[in-house]
VEXTOR-355472 format. One record per residue (C-alpha): residue number from 0; x, y, z. Coordinates in nm, 4 decimals. Layout:
     i         c1         c2         c3
   NUM          X          Y          Z
...
! end
This chain:
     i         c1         c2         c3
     0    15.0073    11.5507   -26.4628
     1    14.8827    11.2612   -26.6820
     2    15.1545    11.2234   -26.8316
     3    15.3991    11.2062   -26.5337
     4    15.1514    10.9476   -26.4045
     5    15.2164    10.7007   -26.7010
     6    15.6355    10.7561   -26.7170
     7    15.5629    10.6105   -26.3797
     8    15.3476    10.3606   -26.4763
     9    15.5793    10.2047   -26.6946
    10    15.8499    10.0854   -26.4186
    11    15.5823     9.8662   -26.2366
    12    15.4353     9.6182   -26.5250
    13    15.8349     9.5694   -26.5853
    14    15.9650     9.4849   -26.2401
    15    15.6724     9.1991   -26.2385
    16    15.7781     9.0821   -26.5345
    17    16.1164     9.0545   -26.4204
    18    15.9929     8.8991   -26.1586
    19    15.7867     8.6934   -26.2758
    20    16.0371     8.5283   -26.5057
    21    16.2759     8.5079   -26.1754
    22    16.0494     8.2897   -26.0072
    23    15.9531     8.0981   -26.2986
    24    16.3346     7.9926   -26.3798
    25    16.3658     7.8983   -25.9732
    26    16.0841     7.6415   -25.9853
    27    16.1903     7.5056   -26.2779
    28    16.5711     7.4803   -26.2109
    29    16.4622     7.3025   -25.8779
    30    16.2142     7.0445   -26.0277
    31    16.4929     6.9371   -26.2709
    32    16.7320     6.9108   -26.0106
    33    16.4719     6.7115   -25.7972
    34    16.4178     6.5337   -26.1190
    35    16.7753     6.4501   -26.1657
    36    16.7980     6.2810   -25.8258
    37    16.5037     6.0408   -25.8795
    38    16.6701     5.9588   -26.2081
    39    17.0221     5.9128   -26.1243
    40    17.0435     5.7524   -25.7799
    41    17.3499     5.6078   -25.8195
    42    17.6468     5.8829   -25.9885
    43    17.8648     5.5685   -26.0210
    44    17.6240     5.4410   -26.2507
    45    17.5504     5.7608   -26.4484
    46    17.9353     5.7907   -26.4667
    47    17.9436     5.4424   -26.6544
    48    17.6717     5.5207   -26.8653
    49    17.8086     5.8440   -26.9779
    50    18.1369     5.6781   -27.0388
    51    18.0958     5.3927   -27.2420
    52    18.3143     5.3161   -27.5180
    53    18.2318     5.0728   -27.8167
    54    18.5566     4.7849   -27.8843
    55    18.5605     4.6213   -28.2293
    56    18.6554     4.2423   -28.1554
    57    18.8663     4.0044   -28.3346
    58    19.1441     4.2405   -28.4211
    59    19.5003     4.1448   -28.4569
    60    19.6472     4.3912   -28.1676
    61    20.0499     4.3923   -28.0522
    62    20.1265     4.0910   -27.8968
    63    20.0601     4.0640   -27.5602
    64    20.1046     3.7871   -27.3148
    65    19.9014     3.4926   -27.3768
    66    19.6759     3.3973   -27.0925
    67    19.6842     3.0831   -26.9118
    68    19.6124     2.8754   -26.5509
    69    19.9310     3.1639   -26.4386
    70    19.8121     3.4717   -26.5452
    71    19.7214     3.7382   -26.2783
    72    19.5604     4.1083   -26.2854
    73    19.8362     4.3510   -26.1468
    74    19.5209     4.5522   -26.0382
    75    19.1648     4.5379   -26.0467
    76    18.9156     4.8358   -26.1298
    77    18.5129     4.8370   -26.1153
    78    18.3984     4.7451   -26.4935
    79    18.4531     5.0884   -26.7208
    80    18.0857     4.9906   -26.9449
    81    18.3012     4.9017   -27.2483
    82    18.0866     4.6998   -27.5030
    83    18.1394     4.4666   -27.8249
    84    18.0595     4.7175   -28.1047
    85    17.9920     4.4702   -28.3647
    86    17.6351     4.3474   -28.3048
    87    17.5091     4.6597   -28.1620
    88    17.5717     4.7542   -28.5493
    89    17.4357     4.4361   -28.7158
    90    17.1618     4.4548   -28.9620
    91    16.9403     4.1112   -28.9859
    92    16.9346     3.9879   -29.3442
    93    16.7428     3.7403   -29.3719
    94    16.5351     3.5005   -29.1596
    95    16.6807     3.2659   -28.9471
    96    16.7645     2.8849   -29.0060
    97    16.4491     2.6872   -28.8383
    98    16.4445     2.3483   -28.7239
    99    16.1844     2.2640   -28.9338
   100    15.9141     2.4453   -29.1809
   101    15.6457     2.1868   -29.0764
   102    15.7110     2.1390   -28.6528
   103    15.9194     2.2330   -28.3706
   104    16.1103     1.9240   -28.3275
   105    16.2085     2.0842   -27.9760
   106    15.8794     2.0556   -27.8505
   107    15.7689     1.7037   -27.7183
   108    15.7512     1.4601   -27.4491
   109    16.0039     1.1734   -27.3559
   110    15.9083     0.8035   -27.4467
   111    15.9897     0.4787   -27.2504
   112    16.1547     0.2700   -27.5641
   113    16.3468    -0.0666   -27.4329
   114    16.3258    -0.1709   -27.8019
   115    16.4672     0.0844   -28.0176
   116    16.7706     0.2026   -27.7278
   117    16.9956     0.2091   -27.6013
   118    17.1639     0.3383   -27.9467
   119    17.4710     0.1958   -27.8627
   120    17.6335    -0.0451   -27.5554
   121    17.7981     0.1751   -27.2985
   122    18.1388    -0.1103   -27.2254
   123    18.1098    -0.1428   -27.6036
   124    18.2290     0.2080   -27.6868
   125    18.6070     0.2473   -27.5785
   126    18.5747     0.5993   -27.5618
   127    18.3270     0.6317   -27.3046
   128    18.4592     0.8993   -26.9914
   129    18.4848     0.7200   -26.7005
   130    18.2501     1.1042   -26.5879
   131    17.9716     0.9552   -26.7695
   132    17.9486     0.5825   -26.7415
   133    17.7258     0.5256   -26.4989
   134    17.5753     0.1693   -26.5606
   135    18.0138     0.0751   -26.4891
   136    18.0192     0.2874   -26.1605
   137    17.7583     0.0929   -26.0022
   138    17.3998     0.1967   -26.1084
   139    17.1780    -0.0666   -26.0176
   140    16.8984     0.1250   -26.2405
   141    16.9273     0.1523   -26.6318
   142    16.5831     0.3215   -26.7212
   143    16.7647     0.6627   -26.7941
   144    16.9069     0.5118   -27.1334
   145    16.5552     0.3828   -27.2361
   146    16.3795     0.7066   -27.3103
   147    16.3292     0.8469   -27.6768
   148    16.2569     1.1918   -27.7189
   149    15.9075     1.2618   -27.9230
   150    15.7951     1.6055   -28.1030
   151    15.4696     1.6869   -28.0705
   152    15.3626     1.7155   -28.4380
   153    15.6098     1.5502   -28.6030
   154    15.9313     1.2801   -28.5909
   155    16.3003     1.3111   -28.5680
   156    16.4280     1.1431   -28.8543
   157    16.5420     0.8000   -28.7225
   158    16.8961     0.7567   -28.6351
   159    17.1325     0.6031   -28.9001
   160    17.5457     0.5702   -28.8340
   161    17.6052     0.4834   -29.2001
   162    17.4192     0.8184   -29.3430
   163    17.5574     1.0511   -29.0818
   164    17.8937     0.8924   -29.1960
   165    17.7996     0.9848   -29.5535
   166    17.6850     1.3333   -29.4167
   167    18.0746     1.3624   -29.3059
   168    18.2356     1.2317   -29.5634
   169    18.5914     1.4291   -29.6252
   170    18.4666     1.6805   -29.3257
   171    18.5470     1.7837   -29.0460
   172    18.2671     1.8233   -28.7466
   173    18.3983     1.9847   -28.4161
   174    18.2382     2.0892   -28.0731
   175    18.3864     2.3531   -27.8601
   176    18.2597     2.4382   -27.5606
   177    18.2955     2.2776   -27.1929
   178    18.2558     1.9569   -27.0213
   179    17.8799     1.9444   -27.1338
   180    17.9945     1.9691   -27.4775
   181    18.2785     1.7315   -27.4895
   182    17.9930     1.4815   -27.3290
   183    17.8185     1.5307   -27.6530
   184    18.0985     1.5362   -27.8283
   185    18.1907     1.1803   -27.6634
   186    17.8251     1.0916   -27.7515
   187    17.8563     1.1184   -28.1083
   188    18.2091     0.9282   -28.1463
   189    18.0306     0.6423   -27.9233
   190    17.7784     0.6300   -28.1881
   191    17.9600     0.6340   -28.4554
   192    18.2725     0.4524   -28.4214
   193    18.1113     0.0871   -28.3989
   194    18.0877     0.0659   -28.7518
   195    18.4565     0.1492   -28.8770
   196    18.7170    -0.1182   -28.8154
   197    18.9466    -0.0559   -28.5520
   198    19.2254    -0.0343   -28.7447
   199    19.0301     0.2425   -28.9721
   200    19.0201     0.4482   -28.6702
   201    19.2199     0.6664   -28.4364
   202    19.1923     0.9083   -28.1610
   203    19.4453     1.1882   -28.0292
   204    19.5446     1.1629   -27.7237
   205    19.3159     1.4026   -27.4943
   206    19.4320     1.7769   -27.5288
   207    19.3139     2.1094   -27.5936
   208    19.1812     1.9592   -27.9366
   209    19.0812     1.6265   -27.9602
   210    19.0207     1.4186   -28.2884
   211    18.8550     1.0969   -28.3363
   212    18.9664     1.0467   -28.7212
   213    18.7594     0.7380   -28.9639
   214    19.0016     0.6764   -29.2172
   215    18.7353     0.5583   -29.4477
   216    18.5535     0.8353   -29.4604
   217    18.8464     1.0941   -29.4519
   218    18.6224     1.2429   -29.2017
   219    18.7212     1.3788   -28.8335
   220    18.5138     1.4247   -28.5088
   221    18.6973     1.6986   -28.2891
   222    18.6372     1.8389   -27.9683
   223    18.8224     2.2043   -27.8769
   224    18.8585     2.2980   -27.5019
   225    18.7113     2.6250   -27.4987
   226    18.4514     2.6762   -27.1765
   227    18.4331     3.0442   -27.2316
   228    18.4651     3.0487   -27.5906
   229    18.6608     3.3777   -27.5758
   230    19.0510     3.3569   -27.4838
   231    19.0791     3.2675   -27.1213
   232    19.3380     3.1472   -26.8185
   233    19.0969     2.8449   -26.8211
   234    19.1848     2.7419   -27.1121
   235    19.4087     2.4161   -27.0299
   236    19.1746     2.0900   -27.0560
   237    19.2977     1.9223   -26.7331
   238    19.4148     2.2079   -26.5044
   239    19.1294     2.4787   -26.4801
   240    19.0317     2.5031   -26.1333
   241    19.1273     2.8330   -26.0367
   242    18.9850     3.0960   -25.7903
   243    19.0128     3.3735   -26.0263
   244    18.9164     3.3602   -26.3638
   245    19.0146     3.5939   -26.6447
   246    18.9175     3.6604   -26.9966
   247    18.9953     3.8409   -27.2948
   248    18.6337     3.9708   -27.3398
   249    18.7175     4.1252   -27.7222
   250    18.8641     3.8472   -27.8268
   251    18.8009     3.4430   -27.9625
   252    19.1068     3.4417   -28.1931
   253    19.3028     3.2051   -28.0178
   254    19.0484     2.9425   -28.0393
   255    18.8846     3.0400   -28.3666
   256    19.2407     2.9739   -28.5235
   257    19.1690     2.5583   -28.4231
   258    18.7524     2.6085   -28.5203
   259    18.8077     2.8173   -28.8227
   260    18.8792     2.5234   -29.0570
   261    18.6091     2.2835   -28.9530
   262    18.3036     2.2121   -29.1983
   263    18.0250     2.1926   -28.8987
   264    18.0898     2.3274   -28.5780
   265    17.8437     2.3277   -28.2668
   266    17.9158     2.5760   -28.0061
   267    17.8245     2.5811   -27.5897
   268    17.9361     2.7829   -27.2912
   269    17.6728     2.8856   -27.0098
   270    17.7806     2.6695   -26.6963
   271    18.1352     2.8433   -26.6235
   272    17.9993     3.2141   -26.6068
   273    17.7792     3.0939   -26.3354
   274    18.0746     3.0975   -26.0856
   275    18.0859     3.4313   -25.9504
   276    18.2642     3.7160   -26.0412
   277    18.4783     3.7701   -26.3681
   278    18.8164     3.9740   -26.4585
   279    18.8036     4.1482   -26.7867
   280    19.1665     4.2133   -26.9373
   281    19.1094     4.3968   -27.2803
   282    19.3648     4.2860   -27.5471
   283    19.4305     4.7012   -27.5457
   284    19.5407     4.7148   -27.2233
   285    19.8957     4.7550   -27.1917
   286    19.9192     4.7843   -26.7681
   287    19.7536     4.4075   -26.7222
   288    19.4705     4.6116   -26.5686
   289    19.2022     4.3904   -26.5367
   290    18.8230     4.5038   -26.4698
   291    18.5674     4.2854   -26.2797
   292    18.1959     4.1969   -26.4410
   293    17.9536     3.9990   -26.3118
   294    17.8526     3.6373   -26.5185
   295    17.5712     3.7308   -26.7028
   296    17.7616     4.0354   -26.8369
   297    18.1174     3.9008   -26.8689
   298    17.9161     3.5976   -27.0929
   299    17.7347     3.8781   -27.2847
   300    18.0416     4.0558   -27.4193
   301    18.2143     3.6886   -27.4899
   302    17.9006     3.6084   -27.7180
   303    17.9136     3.9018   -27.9134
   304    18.2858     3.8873   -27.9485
   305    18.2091     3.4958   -28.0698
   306    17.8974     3.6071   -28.2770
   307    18.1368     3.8992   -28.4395
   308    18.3573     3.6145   -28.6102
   309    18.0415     3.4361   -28.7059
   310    17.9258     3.7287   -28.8944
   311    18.2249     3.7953   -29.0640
   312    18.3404     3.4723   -29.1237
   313    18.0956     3.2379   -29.2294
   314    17.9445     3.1710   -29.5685
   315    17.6144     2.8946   -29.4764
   316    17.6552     2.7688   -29.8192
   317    18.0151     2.6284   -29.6975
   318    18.0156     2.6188   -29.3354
   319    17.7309     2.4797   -29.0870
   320    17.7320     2.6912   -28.7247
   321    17.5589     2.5239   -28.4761
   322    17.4727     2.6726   -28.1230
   323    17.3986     2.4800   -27.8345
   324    17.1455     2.6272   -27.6157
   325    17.2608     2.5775   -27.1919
   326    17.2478     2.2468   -27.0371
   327    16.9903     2.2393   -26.7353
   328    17.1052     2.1184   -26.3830
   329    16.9120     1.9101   -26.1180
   330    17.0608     2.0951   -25.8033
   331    16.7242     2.0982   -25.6082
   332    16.4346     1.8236   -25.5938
   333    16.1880     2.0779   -25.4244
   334    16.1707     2.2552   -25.7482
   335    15.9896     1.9291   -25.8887
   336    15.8626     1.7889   -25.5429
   337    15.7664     2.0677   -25.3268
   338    15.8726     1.9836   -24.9567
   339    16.1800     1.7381   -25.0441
   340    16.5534     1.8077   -24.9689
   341    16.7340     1.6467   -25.1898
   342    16.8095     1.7007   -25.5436
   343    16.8944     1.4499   -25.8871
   344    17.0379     1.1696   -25.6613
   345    16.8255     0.8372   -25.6790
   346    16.5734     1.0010   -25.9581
   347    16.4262     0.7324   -26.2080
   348    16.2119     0.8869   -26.4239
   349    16.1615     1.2012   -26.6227
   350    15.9527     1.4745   -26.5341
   351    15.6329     1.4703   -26.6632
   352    15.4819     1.7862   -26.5982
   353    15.5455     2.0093   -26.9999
   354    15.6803     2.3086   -26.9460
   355    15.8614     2.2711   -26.6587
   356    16.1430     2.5686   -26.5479
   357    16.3470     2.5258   -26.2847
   358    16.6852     2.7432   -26.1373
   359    16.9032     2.5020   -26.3493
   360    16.7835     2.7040   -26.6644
   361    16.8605     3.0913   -26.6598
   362    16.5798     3.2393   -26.8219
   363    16.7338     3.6295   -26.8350
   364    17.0902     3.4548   -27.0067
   365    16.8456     3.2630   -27.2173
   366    16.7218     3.5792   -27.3549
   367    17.0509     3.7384   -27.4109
   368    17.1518     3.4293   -27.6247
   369    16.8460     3.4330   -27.8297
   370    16.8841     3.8052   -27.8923
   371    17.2853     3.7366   -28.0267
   372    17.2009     3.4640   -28.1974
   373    16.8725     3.6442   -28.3603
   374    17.1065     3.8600   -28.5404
   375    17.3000     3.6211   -28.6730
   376    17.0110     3.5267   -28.8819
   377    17.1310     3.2015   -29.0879
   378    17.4412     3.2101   -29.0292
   379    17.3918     2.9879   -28.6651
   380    17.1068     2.6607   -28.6094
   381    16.9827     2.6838   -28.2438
   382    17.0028     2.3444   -28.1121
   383    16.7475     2.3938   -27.8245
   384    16.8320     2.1271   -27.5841
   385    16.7273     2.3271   -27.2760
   386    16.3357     2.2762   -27.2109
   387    16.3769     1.9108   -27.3440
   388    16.6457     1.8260   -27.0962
   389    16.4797     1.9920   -26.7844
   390    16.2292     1.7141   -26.8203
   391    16.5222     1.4517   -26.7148
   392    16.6003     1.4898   -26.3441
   393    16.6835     1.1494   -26.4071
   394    17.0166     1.1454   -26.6657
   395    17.2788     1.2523   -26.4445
   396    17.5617     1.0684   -26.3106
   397    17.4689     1.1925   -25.9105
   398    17.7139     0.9418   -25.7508
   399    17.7289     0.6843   -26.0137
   400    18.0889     0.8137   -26.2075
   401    18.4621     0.8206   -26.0945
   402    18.5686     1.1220   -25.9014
   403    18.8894     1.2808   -25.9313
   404    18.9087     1.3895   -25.5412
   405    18.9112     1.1330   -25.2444
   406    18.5575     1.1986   -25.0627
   407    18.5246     1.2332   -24.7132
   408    18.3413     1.0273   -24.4859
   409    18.0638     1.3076   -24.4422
   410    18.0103     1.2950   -24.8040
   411    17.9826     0.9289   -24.8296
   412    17.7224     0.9257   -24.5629
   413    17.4916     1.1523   -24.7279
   414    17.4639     1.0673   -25.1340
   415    17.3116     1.4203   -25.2270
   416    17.5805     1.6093   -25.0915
   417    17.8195     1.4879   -25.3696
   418    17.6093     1.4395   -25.6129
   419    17.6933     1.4931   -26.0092
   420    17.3557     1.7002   -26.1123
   421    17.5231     1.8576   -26.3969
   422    17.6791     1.5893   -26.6558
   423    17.5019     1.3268   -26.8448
   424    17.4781     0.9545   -26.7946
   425    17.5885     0.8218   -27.1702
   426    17.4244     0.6660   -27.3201
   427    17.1582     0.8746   -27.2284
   428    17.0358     1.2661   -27.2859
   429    17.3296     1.3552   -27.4889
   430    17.2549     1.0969   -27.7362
   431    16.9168     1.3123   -27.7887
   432    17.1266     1.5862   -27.9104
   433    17.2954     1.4352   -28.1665
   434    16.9752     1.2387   -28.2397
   435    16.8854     1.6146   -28.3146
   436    17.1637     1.7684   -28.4882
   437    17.1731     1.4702   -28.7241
   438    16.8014     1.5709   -28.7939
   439    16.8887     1.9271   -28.8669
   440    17.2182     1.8310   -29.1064
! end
């Protein structure tokens, strides 16, 4: 009888283990799935993520249609989470090239100095953009061209035309970038140029590379069209107003093919990617499938794509990379006087408040640059022009330049409406960066 009792025993302790374990798997499957749901809100998203495929840049691919201002997508898709492989793979050797060992020479105050600038005579520079001349299109005030920039700790080495000549002697020194660029770019031929006879001297007529050549010297000054720095339909210097923009996000060989030989280049873009929306066509793509990205992202692959030439390209014992960091705008006065409406129009002074941020400056962007260029180590000098140009509310055109489009009476009425917050007066803020660059070189 005792030992029937136990065969039966046996079944029970088993059945709650299998239990047991039944209920044990339930609970657990349904916490993951819960789990899963807080994670992964969006299956779009974890579709992307799970999808993403790494492009190496730069690479001679069949030919394929070269873009320009009539290029179009034959279709659009939602952007497929393709990436730049290059950085993602750098390693950092070595630290990177500092402005200075002893101070920050991008950390200072302006100075009112009527004695030491203007650096050069704006009607005596005939070179100067009709964009930029402000004192010529009427304004009454000429404090913005008085101001000298002052490191904290330290001082920019004093401007001098005849040793930044010798600095270029039998070089060639080009800016590519965008508008912003080409106004320092215009800056540095204005300061230059009044020393070399004007038969010593040419310039090419304006294109998608311009050269201001000093015979003397055997030296060039160049500036390359190239607001987006990778291959884009916006790449024509006069006719690049167009409602949809496209790039070739893997690729800057178009342009680096015009950089490539230069001796000292200094690089920009920011300004364009903050206008919405932008179609990625791959150089792979065979359908003229385009995808869409937003700025900040469509200006992240572009840098890496620029930064993977950089890294393969340049020797710093031969070839000086500068990068440009973005140009702030003046769109809004409130951000500097709380309560007021307008924005840089009829400004006179610099700000004085240190450490001033305001919308013009993109802090997030600013990070992605810094982390691009961080692992370029010395191959690229960050010319840090941003904090030290918030300061000047006070250097842009606002209505004081020639405009290419007849303005309506509406606009005339009210000055902040059609106001240039984005360009530089020359001479002016511009000259600053050069001021710096020449300190750097």
């Amino acid at each position: 009888m005792m030992q029937r009792w136990s065969r039966k025993k046996t079944h029970f302790p088993l059945l709650v283990i299998l239990l047991l374990i039944f209920i044990v798997f339930t609970v657990l499957y349904n916490e993951l799935s819960i789990q899963q749901i807080h994670e992964e809100p969006d299956p779009v998203h974890h579709r992307q993520e799970t999808s993403i495929t790494y492009v190496k840049p730069n690479r001679l691919s069949p030919a394929h249609e070269v873009l320009d201002r009539f290029s179009k997508c034959n279709a659009t898709r939602d952007y497929s989470g393709r990436r730049i492989a290059s950085l993602d793979r750098t390693v950092k050797t070595g630290p990177r090239r500092v402005a200075s060992e002893r101070c920050d020479v991008f950390s200072g105050k302006w100075v009112f100095d009527n004695a030491s600038y203007p650096l050069y005579n704006e009607s005596h520079c005939p070179y100067m953009s009709d964009q930029l001349a402000c004192h010529k299109h009427g304004r009454p005030d000429l404090g913005y061209q008085y101001w000298r920039w002052q490191p904290h700790n330290c001082n920019l080495n004093r401007w001098d035309v005849t040793e930044m000549w010798e600095k270029l002697r039998g070089k060639r020194l080009m800016f590519v970038g965008d508008s912003l660029n080409r106004g320092q770019w215009i800056s540095m031929v204005c300061l230059l140029q009044s020393v070399i006879p004007a038969n010593k001297r040419t310039m090419s007529p304006n294109a998608h590379l311009t050269i201001f050549r000093a015979e003397e010297y055997n030296a060039t000054v160049e500036f390359l069209w190239a607001p987006l720095l990778v291959e884009s339909n916006s790449d024509d210097p006069v006719n690049h107003r167009l409602d949809e923009r496209i790039i070739r996000p893997d690729s800057v060989l178009k342009h680096a093919s015009q950089w490539e030989h230069a001796d000292i280049l200094v690089f920009n873009t920011y300004l364009w990617w903050r206008q919405g929306p932008v179609k990625l066509l791959w150089s792979a793509e065979e359908n003229g499938t385009c995808e869409e990205l937003d700025g900040k992202g469509a200006m992240e692959l572009a840098m890496k794509a620029w930064a993977d030439w950089v890294a393969a390209k340049v020797d710093p014992l031969k070839k000086r990379v500068f990068f440009a960091t973005m140009s702030p705008t003046h769109l809004w006065s409130r951000e500097w006087e709380p309560g007021s409406e307008g924005n840089c129009y009829n400004e006179k002074t610099p700000m004085e408040l240190e450490s001033y941020w305001g919308s013009g400056s993109d802090l997030p962007t600013m990070r992605m640059v810094d982390d691009v260029l961080g692992r370029l180590s010395s191959k690229v000098s960050v010319l840090n022009i941003t904090q030290l140009s918030e300061y000047r509310k006070d250097g842009h055109p606002s209505i004081y330049r020639k405009f290419w489009e007849t303005l309506r009476p509406e606009q005339l009425s009210n000055p902040a409406s059609y106001s240039d917050c984005i360009h530089w007066c020359l001479p002016g803020v511009p000259d600053v960066w050069n001021e710096l660059l020449f300190h750097l070189l």
